[in-house]
N, CA, C and O atoms as a GROMACS GRO file, in nm:
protein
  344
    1UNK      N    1   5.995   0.265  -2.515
    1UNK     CA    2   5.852   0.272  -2.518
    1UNK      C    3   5.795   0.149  -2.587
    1UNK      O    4   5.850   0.113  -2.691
    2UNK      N    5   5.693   0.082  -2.540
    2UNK     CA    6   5.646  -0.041  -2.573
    2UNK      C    7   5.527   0.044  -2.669
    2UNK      O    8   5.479   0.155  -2.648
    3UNK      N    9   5.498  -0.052  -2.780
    3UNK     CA   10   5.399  -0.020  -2.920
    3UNK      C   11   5.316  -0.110  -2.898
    3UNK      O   12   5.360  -0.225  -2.908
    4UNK      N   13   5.133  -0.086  -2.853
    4UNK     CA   14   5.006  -0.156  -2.864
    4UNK      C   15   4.966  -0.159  -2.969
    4UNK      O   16   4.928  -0.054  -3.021
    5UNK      N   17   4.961  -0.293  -3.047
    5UNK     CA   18   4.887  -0.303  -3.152
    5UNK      C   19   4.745  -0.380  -3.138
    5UNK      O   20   4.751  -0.490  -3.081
    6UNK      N   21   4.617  -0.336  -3.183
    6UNK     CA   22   4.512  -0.349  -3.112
    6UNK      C   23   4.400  -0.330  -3.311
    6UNK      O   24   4.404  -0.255  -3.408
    7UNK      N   25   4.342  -0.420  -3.278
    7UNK     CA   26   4.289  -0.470  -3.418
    7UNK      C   27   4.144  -0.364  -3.406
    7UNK      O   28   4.065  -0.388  -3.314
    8UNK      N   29   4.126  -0.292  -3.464
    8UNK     CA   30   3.988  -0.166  -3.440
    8UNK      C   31   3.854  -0.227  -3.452
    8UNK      O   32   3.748  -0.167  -3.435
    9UNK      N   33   3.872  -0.389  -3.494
    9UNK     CA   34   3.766  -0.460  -3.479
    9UNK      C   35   3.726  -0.497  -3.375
    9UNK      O   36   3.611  -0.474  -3.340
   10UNK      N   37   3.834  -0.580  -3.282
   10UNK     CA   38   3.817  -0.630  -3.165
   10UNK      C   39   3.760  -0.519  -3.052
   10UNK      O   40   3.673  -0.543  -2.969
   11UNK      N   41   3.832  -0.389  -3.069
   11UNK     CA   42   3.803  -0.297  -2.988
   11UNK      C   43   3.617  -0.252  -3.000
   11UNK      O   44   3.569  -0.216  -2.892
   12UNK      N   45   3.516  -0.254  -3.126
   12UNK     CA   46   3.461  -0.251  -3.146
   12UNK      C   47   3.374  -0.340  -3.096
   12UNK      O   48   3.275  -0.289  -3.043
   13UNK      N   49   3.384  -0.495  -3.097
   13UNK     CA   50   3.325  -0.571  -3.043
   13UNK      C   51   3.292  -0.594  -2.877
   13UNK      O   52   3.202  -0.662  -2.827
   14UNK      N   53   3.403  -0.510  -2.804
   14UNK     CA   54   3.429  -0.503  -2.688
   14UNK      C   55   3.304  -0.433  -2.623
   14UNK      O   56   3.214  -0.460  -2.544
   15UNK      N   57   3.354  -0.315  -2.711
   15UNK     CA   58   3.212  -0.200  -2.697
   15UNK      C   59   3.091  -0.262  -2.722
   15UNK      O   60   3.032  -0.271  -2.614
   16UNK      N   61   3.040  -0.298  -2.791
   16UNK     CA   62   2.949  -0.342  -2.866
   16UNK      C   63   2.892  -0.445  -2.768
   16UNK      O   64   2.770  -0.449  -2.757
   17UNK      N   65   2.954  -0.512  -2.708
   17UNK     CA   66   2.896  -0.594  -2.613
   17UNK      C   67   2.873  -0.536  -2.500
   17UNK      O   68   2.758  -0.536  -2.456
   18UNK      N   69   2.966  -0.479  -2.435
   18UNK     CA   70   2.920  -0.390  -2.329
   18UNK      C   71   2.779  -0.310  -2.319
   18UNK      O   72   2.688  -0.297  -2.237
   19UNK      N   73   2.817  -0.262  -2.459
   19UNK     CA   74   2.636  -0.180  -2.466
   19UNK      C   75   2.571  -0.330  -2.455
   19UNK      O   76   2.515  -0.319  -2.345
   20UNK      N   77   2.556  -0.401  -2.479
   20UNK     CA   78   2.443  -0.493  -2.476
   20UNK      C   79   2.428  -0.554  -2.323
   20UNK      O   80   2.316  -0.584  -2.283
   21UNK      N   81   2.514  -0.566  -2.262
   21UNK     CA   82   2.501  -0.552  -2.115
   21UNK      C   83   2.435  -0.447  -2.037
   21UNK      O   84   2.362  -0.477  -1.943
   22UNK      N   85   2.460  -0.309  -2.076
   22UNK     CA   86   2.435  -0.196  -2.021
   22UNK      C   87   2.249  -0.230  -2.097
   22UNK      O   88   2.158  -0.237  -2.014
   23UNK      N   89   2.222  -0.242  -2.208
   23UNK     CA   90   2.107  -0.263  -2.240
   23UNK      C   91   2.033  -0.345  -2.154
   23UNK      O   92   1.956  -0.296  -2.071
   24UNK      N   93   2.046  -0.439  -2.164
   24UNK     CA   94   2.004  -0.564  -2.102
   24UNK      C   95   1.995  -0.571  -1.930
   24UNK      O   96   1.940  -0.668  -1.876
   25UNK      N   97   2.054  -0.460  -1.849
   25UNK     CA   98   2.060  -0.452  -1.742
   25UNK      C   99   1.961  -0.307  -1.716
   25UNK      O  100   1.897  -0.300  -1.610
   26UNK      N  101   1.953  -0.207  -1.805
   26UNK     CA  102   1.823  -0.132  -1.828
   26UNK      C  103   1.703  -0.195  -1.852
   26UNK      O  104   1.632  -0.162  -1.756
   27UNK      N  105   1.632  -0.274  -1.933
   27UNK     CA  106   1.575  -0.381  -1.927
   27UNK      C  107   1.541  -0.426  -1.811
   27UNK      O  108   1.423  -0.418  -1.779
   28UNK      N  109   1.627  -0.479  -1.730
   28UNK     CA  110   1.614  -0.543  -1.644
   28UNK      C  111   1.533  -0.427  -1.490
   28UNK      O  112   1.458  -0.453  -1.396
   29UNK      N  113   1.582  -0.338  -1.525
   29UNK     CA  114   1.555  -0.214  -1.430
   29UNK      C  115   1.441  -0.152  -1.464
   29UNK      O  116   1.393  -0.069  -1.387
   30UNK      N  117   1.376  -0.188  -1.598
   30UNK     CA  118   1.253  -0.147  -1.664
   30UNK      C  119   1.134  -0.190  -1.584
   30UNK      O  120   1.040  -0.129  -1.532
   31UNK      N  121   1.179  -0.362  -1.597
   31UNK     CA  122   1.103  -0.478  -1.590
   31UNK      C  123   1.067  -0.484  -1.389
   31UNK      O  124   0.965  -0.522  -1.332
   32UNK      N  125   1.200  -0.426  -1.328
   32UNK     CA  126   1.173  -0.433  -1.191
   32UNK      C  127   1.055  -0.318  -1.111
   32UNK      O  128   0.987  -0.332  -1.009
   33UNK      N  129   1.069  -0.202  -1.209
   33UNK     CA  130   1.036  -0.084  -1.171
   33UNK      C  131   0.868  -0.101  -1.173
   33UNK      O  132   0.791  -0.070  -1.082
   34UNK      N  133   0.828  -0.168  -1.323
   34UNK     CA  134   0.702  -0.147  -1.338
   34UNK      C  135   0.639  -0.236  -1.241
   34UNK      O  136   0.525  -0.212  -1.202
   35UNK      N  137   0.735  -0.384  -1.181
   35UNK     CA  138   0.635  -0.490  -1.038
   35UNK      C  139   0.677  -0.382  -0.975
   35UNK      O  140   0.565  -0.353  -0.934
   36UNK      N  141   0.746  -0.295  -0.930
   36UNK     CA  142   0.723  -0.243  -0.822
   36UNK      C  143   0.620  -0.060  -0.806
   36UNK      O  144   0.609   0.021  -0.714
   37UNK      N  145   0.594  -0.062  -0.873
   37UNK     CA  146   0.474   0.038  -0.926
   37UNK      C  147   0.323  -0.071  -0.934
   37UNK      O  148   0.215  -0.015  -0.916
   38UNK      N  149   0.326  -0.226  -0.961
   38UNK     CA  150   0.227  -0.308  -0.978
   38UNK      C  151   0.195  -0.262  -0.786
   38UNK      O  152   0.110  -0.191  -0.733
   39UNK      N  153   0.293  -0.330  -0.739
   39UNK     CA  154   0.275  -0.399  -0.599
   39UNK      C  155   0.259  -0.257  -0.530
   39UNK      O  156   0.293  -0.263  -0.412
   40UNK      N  157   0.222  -0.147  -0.565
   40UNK     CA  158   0.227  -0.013  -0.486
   40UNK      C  159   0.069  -0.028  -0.535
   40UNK      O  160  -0.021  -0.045  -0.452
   41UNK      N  161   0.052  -0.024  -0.631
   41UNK     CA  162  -0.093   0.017  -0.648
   41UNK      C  163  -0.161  -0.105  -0.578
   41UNK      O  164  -0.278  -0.081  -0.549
   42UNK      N  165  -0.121  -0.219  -0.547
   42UNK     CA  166  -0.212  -0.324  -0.455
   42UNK      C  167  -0.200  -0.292  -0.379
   42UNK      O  168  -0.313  -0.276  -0.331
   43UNK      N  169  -0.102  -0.254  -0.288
   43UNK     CA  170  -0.070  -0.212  -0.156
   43UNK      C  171  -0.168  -0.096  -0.117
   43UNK      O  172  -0.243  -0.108  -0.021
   44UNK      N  173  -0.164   0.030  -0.202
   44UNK     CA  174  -0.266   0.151  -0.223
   44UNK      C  175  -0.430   0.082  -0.208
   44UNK      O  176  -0.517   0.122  -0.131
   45UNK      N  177  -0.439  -0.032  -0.305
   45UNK     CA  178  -0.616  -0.065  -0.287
   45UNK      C  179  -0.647  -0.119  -0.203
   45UNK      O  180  -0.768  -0.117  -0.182
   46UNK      N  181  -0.554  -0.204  -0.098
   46UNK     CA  182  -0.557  -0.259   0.026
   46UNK      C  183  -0.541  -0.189   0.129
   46UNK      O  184  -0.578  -0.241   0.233
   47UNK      N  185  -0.496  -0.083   0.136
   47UNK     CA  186  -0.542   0.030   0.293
   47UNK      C  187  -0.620   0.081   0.248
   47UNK      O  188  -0.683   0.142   0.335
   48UNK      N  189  -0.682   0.104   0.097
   48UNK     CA  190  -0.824   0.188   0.083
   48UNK      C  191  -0.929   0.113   0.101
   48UNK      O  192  -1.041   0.164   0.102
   49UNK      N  193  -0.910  -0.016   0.119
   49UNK     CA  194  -1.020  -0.116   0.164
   49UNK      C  195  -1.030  -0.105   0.305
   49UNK      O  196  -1.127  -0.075   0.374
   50UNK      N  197  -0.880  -0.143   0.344
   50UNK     CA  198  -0.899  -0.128   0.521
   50UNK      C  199  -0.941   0.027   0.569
   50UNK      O  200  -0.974   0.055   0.684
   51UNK      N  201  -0.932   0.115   0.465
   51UNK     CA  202  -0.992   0.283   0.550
   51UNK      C  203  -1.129   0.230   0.548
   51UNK      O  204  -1.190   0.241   0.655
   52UNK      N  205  -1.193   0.175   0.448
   52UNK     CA  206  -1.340   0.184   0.434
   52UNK      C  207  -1.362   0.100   0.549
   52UNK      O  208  -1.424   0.147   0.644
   53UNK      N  209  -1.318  -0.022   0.552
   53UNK     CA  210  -1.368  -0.114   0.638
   53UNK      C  211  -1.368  -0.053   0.767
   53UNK      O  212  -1.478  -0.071   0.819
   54UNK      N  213  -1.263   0.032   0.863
   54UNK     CA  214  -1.262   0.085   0.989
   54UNK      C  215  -1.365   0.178   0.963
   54UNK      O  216  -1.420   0.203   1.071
   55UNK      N  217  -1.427   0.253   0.851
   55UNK     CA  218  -1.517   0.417   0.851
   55UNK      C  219  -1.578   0.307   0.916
   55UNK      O  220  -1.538   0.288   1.030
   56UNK      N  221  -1.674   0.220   0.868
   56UNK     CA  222  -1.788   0.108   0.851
   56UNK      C  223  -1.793   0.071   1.037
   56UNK      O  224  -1.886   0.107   1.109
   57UNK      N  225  -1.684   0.002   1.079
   57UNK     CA  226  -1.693  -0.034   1.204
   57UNK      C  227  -1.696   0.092   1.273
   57UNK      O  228  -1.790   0.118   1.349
   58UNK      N  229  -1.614   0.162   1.258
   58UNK     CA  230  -1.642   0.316   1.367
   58UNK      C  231  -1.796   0.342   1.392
   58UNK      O  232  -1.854   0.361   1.500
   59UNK      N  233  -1.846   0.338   1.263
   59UNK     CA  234  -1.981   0.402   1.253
   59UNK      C  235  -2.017   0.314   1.342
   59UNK      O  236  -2.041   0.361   1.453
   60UNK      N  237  -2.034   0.135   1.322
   60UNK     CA  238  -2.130   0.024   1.425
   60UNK      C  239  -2.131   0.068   1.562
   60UNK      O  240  -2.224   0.103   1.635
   61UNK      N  241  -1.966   0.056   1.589
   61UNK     CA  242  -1.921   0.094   1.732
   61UNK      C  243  -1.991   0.254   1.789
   61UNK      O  244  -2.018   0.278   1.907
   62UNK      N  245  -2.009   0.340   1.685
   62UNK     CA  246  -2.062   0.468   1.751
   62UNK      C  247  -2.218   0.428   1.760
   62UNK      O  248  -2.273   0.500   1.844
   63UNK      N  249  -2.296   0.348   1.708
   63UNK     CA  250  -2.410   0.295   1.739
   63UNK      C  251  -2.473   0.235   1.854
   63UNK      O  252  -2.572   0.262   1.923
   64UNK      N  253  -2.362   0.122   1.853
   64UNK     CA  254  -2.356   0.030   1.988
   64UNK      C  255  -2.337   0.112   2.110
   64UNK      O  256  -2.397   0.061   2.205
   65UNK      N  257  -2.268   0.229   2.142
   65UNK     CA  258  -2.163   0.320   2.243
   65UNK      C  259  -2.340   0.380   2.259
   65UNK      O  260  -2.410   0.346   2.354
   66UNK      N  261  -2.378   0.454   2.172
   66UNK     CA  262  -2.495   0.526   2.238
   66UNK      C  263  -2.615   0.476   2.260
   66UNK      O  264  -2.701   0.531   2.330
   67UNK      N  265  -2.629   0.354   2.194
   67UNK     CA  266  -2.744   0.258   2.242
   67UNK      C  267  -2.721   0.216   2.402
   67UNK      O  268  -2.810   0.216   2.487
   68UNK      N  269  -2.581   0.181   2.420
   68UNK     CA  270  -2.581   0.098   2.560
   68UNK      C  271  -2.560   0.238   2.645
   68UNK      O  272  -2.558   0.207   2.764
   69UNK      N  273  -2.539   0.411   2.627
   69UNK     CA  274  -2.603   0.487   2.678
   69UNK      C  275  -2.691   0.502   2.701
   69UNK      O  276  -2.703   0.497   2.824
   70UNK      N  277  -2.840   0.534   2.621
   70UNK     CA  278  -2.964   0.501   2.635
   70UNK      C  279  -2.998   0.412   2.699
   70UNK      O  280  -3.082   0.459   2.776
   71UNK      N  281  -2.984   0.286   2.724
   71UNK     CA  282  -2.989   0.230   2.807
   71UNK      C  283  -3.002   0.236   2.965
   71UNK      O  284  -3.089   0.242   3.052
   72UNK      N  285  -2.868   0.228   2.948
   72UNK     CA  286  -2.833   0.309   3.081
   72UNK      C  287  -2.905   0.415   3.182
   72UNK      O  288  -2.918   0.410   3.305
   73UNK      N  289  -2.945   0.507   3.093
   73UNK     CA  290  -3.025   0.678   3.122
   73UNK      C  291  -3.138   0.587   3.123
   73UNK      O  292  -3.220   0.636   3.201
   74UNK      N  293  -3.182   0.476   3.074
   74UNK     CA  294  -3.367   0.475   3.126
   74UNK      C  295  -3.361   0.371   3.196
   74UNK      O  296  -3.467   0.340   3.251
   75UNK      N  297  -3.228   0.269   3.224
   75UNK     CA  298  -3.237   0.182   3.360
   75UNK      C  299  -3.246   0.267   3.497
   75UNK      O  300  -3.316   0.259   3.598
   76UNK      N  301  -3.097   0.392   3.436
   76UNK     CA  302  -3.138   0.466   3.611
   76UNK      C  303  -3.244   0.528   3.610
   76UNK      O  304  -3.321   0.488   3.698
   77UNK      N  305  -3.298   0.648   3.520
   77UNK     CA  306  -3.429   0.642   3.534
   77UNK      C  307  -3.521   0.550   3.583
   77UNK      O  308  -3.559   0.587   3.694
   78UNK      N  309  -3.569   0.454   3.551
   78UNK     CA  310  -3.683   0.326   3.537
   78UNK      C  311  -3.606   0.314   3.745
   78UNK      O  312  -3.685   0.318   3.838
   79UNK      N  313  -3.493   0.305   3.762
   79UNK     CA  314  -3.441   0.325   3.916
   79UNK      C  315  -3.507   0.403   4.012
   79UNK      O  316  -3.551   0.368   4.122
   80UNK      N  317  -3.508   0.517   3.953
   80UNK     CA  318  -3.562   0.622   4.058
   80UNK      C  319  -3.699   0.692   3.982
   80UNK      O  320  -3.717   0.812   3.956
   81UNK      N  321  -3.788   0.579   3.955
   81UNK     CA  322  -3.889   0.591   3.890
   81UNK      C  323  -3.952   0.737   3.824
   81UNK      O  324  -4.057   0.794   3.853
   82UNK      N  325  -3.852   0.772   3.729
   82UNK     CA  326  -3.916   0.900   3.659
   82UNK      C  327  -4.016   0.854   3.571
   82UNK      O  328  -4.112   0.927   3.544
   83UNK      N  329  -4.003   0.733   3.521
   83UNK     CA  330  -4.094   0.677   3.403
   83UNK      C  331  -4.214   0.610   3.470
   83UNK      O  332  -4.282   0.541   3.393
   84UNK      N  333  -4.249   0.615   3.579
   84UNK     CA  334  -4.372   0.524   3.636
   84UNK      C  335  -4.519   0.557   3.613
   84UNK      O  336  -4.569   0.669   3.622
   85UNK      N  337  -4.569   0.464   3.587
   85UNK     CA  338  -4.733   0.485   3.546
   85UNK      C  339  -4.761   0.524   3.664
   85UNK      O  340  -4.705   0.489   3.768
   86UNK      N  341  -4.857   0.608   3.649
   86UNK     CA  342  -4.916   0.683   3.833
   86UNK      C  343  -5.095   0.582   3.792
   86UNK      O  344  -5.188   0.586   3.872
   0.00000   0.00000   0.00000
């Protein structure tokens, strides 16, 4: 049987660094998590801009759609002269 002799210092330091890796790579996972919680909430205020912006155009477009109806209803009218001065 072979005998390891192993200094309880060195073994200590081993550890000891390791945690500081394992630290330092938490850290690092800290630091990634919170840009990516940043870049969610920009992402979030930028389709809540683009919802508003489409409500906004829907509404124009539902404006424009029944104006160029109206239209329409008193060209053919004004056609088959319902609107004529007698």
């Amino acid at each position: 049987m072979a005998t390891i002799e192993t200094d309880l210092k060195d073994i200590l330091a081993k550890i000891d660094a390791r945690l500081d890796r394992i630290e330092a790579n938490q850290n690092e996972f800290k630091v990634s998590q919170a840009e990516i919680r940043g870049d969610i909430k920009a992402l979030d205020e930028k389709v809540s801009g683009i919802g508003k912006r489409l409500e906004n155009q829907e509404f124009a477009n539902r404006g424009i759609f029944v104006a160029v109806i109206l239209s329409l209803f008193a060209g053919v009218a004004n056609l088959f002269g319902i609107f004529q001065n007698p």
